[in-house]
C-alpha positions as CSV (number, residue, x, y, z in Angstrom):
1,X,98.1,69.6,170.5
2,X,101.7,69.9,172.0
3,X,103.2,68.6,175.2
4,X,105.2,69.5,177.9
5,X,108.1,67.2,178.8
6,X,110.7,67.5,181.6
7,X,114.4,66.7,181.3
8,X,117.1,67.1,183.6
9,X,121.2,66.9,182.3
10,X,123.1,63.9,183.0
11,X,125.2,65.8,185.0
12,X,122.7,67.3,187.3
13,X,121.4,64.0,188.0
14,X,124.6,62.2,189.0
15,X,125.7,65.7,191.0
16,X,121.9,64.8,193.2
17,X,123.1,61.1,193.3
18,X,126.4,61.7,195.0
19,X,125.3,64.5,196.8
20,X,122.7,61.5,198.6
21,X,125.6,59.3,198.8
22,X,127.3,62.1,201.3
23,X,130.0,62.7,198.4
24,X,130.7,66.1,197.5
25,X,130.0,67.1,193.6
26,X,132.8,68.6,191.7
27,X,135.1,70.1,189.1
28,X,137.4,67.5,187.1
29,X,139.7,69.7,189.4
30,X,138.6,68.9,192.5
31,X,136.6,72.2,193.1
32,X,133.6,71.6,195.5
33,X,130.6,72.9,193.3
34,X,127.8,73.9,194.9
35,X,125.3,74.5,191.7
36,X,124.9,71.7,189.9
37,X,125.2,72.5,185.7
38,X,125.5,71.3,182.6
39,X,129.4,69.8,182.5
40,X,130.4,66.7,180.4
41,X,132.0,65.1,183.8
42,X,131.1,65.4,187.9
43,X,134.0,65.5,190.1
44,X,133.5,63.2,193.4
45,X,135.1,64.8,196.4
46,X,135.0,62.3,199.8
47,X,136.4,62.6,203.2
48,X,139.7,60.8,203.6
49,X,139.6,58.9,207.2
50,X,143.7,59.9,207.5
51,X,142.7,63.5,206.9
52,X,144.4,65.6,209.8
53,X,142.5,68.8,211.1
54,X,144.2,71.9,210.1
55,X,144.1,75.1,212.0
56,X,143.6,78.7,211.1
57,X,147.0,81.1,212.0
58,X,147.3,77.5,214.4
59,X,144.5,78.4,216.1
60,X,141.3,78.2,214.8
61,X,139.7,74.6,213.4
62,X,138.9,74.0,209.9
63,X,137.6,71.8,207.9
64,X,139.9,69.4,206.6
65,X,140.1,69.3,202.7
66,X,138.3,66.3,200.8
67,X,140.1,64.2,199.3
68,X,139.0,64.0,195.0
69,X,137.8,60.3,194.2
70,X,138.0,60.6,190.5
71,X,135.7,62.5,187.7
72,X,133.0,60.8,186.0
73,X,132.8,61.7,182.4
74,X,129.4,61.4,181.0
75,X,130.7,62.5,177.5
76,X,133.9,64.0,175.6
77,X,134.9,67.1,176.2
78,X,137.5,67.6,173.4
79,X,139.1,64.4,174.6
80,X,139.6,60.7,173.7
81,X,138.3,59.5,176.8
82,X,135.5,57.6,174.7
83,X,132.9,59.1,177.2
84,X,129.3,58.8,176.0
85,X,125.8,59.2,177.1
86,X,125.5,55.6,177.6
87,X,129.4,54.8,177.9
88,X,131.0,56.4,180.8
89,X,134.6,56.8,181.7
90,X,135.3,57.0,185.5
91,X,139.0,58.5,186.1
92,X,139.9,57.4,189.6
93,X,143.0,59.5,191.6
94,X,144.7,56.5,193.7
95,X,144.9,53.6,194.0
96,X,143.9,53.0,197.3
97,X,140.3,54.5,196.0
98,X,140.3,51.9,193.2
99,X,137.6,49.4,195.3
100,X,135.5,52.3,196.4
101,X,135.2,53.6,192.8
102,X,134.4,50.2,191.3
103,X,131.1,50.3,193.6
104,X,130.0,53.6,193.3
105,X,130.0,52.5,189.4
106,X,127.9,49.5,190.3
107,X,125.8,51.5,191.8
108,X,125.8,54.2,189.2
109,X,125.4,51.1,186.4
110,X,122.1,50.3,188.0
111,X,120.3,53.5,189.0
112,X,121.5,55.1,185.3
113,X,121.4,52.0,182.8
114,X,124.8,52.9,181.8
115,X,128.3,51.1,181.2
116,X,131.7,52.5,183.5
117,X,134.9,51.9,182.5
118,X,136.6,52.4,185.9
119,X,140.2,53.8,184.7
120,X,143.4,54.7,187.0
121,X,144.7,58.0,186.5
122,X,147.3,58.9,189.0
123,X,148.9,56.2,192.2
124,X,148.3,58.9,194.6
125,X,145.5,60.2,195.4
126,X,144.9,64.1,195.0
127,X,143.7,66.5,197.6
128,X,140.7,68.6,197.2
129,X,141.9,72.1,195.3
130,X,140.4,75.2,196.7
131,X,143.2,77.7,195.4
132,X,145.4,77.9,198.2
């Protein structure tokens, strides 16, 4: 007799972890997803306490953009990251977000049963890109 077993991609499963963290899942870019699929790494997009409110035509409040943590990369994507299922590569944009990252991968460590390397990409950190 056959079975029925359930299985959900890695990267759907850290996309719901952030998004319960109040981080925002996205593209290695920086592009807020909103569907969570199969991608070999998860953008982390998180509000930036310096962020200044920007206005519409100077009127009109938006949202300030996010500001992009780093991408975790859950496996190789034609790369030499050394990314893995079970060895993950966590590319963080600024230094300044270097302390935050390390414990989100603690946290990710535990709840995954995985191993981060936490790696500095850029000194600055980068801005949220939502083609403008």
């Amino acid at each position: 007799m056959g079975s029925v077993e359930y299985q959900e991609v890695l990267s759907v499963q850290v996309g719901r972890f952030l998004a319960q963290k109040g981080l925002v899942p996205a593209s290695s870019i920086g592009c807020a997803i909103y569907t969570l699929v199969d991608e070999p790494g998860v953008g982390i997009l998180h509000e930036h306490a310096g962020a200044k409110p920007r206005k519409l035509l100077g009127l009109f409040p938006l949202k300030p953009k996010k500001w992009l943590l780093g991408t975790v990369w859950l496996r190789d994507a034609g790369g030499d990251r050394g990314a893995n299922e079970k060895n993950w590569v966590f590319e963080v944009h600024g230094r300044e977000n270097v302390e935050t990252a390390k414990k989100l991968a603690a946290e990710m460590v535990l709840t995954f049963s995985v191993n981060i390397v936490v790696r500095l990409m850029s000194e600055e950190p980068l801005r949220e890109y939502m083609g403008d």
